[in-house]
C-alpha positions in Angstrom: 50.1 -20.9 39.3 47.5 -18.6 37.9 44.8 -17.6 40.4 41.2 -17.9 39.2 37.8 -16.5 40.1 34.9 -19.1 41.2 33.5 -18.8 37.5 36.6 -19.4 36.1 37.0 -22.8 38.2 33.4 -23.9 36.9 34.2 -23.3 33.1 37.1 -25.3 34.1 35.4 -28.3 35.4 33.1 -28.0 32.3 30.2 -26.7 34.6 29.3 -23.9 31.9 29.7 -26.8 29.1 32.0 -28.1 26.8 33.0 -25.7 25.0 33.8 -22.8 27.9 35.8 -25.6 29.6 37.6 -26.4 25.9 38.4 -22.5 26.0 39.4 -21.8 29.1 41.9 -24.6 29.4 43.4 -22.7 26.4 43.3 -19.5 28.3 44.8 -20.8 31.5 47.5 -22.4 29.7 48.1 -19.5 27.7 47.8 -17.8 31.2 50.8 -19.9 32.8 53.3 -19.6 30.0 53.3 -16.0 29.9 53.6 -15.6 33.6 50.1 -14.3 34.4 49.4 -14.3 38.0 45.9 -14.1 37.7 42.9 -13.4 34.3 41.1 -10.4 33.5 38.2 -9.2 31.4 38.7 -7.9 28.1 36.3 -5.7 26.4 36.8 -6.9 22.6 38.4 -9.3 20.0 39.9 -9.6 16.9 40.3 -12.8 15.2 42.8 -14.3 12.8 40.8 -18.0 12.1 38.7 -16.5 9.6 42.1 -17.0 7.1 42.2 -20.2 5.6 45.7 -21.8 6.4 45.3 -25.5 6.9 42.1 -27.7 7.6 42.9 -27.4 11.6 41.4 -23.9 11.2 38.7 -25.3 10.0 38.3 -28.7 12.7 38.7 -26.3 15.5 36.0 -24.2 14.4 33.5 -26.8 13.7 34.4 -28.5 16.6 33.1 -24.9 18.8 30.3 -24.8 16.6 29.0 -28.6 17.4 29.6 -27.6 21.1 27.4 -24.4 20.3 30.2 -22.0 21.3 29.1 -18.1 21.4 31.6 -15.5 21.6 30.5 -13.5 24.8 32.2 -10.4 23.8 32.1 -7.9 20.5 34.3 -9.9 17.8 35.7 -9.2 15.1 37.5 -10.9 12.7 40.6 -10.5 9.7 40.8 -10.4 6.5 40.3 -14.3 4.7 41.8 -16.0 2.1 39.5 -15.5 -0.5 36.9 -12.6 -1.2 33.3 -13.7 -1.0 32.0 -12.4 -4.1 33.9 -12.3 -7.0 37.1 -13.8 -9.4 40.1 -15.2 -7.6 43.4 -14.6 -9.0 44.3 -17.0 -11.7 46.3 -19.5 -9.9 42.8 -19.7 -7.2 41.4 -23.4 -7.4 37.9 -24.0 -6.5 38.9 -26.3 -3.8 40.8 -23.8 -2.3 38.3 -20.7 -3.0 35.6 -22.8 -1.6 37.4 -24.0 1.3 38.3 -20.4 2.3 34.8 -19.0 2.0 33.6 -22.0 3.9 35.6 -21.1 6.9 34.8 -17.5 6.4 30.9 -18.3 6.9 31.7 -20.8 9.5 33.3 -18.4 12.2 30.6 -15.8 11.3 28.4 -19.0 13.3 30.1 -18.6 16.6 28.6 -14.6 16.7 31.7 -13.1 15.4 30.8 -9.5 12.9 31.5 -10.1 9.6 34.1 -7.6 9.4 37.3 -8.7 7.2 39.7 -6.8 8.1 43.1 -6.0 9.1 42.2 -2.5 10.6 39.2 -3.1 13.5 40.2 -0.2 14.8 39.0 2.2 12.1 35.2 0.8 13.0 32.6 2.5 15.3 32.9 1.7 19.0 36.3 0.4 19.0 38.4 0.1 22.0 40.0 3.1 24.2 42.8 4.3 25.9 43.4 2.1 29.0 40.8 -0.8 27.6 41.7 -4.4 27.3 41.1 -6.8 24.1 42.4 -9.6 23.0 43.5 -9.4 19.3 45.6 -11.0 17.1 46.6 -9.1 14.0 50.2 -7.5 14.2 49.3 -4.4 12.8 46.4 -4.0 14.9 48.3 -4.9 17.8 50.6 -2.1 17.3 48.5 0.5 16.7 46.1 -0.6 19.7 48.8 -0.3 22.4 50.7 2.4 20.5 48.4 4.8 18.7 45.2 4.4 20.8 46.7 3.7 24.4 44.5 -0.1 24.5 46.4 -2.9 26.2 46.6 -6.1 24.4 49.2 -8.6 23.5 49.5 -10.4 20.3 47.1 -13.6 20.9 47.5 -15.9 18.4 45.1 -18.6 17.0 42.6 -20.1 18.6 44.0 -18.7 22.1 42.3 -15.2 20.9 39.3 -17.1 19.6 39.2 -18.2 23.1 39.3 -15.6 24.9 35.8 -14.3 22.8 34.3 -17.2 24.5 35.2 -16.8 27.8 35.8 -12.6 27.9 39.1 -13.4 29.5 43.0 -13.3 28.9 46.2 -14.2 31.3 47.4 -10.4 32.6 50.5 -10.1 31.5 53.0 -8.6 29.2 51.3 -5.7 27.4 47.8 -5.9 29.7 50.1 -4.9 32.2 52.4 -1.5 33.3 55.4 -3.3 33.8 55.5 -4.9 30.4 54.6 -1.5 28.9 57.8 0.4 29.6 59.8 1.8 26.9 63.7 0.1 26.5 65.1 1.4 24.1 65.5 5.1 22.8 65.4 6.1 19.0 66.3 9.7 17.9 65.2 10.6 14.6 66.0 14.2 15.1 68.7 13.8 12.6 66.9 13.4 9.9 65.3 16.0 7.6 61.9 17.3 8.7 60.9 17.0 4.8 61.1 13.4 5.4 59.6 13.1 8.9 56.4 15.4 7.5 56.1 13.0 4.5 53.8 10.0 4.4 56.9 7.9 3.6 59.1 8.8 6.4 57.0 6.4 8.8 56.7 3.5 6.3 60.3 4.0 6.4 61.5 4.4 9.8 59.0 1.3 10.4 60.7 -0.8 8.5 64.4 -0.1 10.0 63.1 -0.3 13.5 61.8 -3.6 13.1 65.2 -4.0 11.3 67.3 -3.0 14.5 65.1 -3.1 17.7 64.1 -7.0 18.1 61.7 -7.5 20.5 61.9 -4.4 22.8 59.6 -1.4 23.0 61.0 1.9 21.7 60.4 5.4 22.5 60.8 7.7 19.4 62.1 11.3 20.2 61.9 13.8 17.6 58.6 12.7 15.3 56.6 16.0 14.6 54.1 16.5 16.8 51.2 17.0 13.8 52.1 13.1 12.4 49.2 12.0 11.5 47.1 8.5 12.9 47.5 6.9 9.4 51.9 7.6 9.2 51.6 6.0 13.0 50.0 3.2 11.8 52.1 2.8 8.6 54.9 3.1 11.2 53.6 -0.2 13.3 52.6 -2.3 10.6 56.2 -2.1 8.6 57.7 -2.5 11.9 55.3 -5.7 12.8 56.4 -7.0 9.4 60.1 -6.7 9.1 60.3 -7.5 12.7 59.0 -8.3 16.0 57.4 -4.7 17.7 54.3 -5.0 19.0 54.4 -1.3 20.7 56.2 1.8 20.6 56.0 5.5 22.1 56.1 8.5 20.1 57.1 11.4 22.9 55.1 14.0 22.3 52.6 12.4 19.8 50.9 9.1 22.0 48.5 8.9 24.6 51.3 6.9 27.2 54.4 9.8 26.3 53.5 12.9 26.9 56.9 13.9 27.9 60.5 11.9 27.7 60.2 11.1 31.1 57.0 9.5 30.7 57.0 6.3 28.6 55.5 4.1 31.4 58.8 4.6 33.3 62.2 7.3 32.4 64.0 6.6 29.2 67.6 7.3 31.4 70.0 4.8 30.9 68.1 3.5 27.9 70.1 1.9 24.6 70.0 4.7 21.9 69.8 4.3 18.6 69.8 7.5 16.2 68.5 7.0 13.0 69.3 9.2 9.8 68.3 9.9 6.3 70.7 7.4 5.1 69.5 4.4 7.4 66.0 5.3 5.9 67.1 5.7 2.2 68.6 1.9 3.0 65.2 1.1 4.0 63.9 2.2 0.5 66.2 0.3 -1.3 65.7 -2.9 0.4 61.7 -2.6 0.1 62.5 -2.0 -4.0 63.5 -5.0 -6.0 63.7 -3.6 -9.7 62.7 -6.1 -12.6 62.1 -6.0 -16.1 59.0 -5.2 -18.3 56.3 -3.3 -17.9 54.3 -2.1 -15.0 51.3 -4.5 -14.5 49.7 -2.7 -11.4 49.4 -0.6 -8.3 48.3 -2.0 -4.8 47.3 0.2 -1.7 45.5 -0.7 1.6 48.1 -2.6 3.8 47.4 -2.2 6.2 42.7 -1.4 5.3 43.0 2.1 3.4 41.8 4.5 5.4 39.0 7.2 4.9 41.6 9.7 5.5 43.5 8.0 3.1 41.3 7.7 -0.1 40.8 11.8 0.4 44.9 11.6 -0.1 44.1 9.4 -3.8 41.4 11.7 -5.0 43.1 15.0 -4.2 46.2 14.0 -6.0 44.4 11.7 -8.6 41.8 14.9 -9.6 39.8 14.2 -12.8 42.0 11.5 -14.4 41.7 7.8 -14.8 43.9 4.8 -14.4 45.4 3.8 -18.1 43.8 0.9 -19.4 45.7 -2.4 -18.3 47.1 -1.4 -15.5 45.4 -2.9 -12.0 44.5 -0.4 -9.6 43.7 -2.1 -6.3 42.6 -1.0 -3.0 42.2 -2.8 -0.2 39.4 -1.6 2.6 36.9 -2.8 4.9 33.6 -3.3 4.4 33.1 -0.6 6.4 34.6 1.8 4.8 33.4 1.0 0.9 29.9 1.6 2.3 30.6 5.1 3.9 32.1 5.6 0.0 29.3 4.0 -1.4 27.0 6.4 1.0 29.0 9.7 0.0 28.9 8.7 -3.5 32.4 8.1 -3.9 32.4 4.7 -4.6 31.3 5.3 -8.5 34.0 7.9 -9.2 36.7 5.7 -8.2 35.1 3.0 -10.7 35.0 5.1 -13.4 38.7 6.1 -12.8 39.8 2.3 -13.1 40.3 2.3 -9.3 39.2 -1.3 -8.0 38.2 -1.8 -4.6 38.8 -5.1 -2.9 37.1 -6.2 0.3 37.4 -9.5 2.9 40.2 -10.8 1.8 44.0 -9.5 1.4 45.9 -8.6 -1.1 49.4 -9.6 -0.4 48.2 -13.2 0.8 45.8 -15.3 -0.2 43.4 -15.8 -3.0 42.7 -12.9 -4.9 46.2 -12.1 -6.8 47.1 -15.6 -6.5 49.4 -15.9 -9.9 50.2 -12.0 -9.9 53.3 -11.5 -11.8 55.6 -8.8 -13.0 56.6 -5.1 -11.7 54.3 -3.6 -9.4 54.2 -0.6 -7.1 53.0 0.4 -4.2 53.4 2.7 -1.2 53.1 0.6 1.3 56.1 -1.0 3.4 53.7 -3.9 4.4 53.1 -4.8 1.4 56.2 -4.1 -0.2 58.2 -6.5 2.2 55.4 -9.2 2.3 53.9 -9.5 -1.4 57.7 -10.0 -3.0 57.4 -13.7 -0.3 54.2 -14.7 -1.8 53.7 -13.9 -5.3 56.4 -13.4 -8.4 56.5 -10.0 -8.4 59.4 -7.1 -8.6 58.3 -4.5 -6.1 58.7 -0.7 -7.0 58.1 1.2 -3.7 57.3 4.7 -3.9 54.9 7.5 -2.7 50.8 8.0 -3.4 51.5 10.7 -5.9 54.6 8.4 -7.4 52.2 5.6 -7.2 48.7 7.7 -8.9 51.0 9.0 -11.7 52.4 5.3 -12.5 48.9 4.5 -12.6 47.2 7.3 -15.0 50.4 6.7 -17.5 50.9 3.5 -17.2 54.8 3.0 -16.5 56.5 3.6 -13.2 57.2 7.2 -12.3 59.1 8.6 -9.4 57.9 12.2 -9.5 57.3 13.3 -5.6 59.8 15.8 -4.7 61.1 13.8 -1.3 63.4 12.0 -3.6 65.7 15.0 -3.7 69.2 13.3 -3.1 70.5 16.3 -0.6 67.1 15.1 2.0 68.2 11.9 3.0 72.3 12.3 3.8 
């Protein structure tokens, strides 16, 4: 039985109105299963109801809108189905294009940011080390307990929409210590450090973790100590993709392993798993599906490109330009096109052919609906979701393979980690 405060016993009984009592017998429930002995106060959310899968997304919006539900803590919310400006992919019927913007205004009505994205934590004021949120994207799951030390379990519809209302989630499984401990051990000291100091290597090792490790949490040993935020991340969102991982310790590298010892608890007596160059060159050919014909495209931002990230695409792109009729696609925030827009950026990557595409995502939903052919792309997210989803043959590679397929226009696999010797 979970144990509640006096206010949450009135939003129960519907003292604080229809819809707090509507959202916190959600909450409870949600509460109960999970084990929670008592609610606590979270500091943020992150929303998944802005994507257009079904008209219930839509009823149970409308419903907290006629109840004149306010989220009572900063929310944000997730890419939708459907950008809401511009040309949909061919396939996009106006039924469905209209139905996905509808629901994209319609959660912006319950005082949610109009944010659209996948990464919330690359915004101003997001969450810290030891604060708790309730979100509900898997990618930005990982990387909020992982990367940034944040405590929050994977809520999923309408139970994180919930929790907005109230400021409240069951304590339990990542929110608290116990459920935070590392279980399983993963050496990657095996494989070359050209590999593990390449943007790749975490896209990979991503990938075959959430291959191998199922549902527990892993603590990495042997990850440089200068891997950067965005490889982390890449590292989480393969891992969320191809599998269940919501968390994982880097020793050395994040906020909660310092040391071996301390990964919320010691790592003796732990499963092992050692991972080599070979398991991750598996990893790349499983991502690849080669097809016939002509490249058609290039897709980055899965998960939101980073800042960091679109320094990486001009450095290696320089003064050239995509060659005409092939797509160039990146996929950011809103936030972050106007901080290129701001540094004048935004024009330059125009005038190279680079399109940037923000509110909805590319891999699902709206915007590429009817994409078709050979594409690449150097992300593992993408690579392992867009193959389920449109008729595509993917060609995963790195930036630099991926900017020169671009500026000439057929694939090319010219970055110098694919030295055979690098990944026995």
């Amino acid at each position: 039985m979970v144990s509640l405060t006096a206010d949450d016993r009135r939003c129960l009984r519907g003292a604080e109105g229809p819809a707090l009592k509507l959202a916190m017998d959600v909450i409870c429930a949600t509460a109960e299963i999970g084990g929670a002995e008592r609610l606590i106060d979270i500091e943020g959310a992150h929303l998944s109801e802005s994507f257009y899968a079904g008209q219930a997304h839509q009823d149970f919006v409308d419903r907290l809108i006629s109840l004149d539900a306010r989220v009572v803590v900063p929310t944000t919310v997730n890419p939708g189905s459907a950008t809401l400006r511009g040309r949909q992919g061919p396939a996009a019927g106006p039924e469905a294009i209209a139905a996905a913007r509808r629901l994209m205004r319609s959660v912006l009505r319950l005082g949610c940011r109009p944010t659209f994205t996948c990464a919330p934590y690359q915004l101003p004021g997001c969450v810290a080390q030891g604060g708790h949120v309730a979100w509900s994207e898997s990618s930005a799951v990982v990387y909020a307990n992982s990367v940034i030390g944040a405590r929050t379990n994977l809520h999923y519809d309408y139970e994180d929409l919930c929790a907005a209302l109230v400021g409240r989630v069951g304590n339990h499984g990542l929110h608290r210590d116990s459920g935070r401990k590392a279980s399983a051990i993963v050496d990657v000291r095996a494989v070359a450090p050209e590999i593990l100091q390449h943007e790749l290597g975490c896209h990979l090792l991503g990938h075959h973790l959430g291959c191998t490790v199922g549902h527990a949490i892993p603590a990495i040993i042997g990850l440089p100590a200068e891997t950067r935020v965005d490889w982390l991340r890449a590292l989480g969102a393969a891992a969320s993709s191809s599998g269940a991982l919501r968390m994982f310790h880097a020793v050395g590298i994040t906020p909660e392993a310092p040391n071996p010892d301390d990964a919320k608890g010691p790592l003796s007596g732990l499963q092992r798993l050692e991972v080599s160059g070979s398991d991750l060159r598996r990893a790349v050919d499983t991502l690849s599906q080669p097809g016939d014909g002509p490249l058609q495209g290039v897709y980055f931002g899965t998960p939101h490109f980073s800042l960091a990230e679109f320094d990486d695409l001009l450095h290696v792109l320089g003064d050239r330009r995509v060659r005409d009729g092939i797509a160039c696609i990146v996929n950011t925030s809103r936030h972050n096109r106007d901080v290129l827009r701001a540094r004048g950026v935004l024009q330059r990557l125009r005038q190279a052919g680079i399109t940037l595409m923000v509110d909805a995502c590319t891999y699902y939903g709206l915007p590429l609906a009817g994409l078709r052919g050979r594409v690449m792309t150097n992300s593992a997210k993408w690579a392992y979701y867009a193959p389920r989803t449109h008729d595509v043959a993917i060609e995963f590679g790195t930036l630099q393979d991926c900017i020169e397929s671009a500026v000439k226009g057929e694939s090319c696999h010219v970055d110098s980690i694919w030295q055979d010797h690098l990944w026995r």
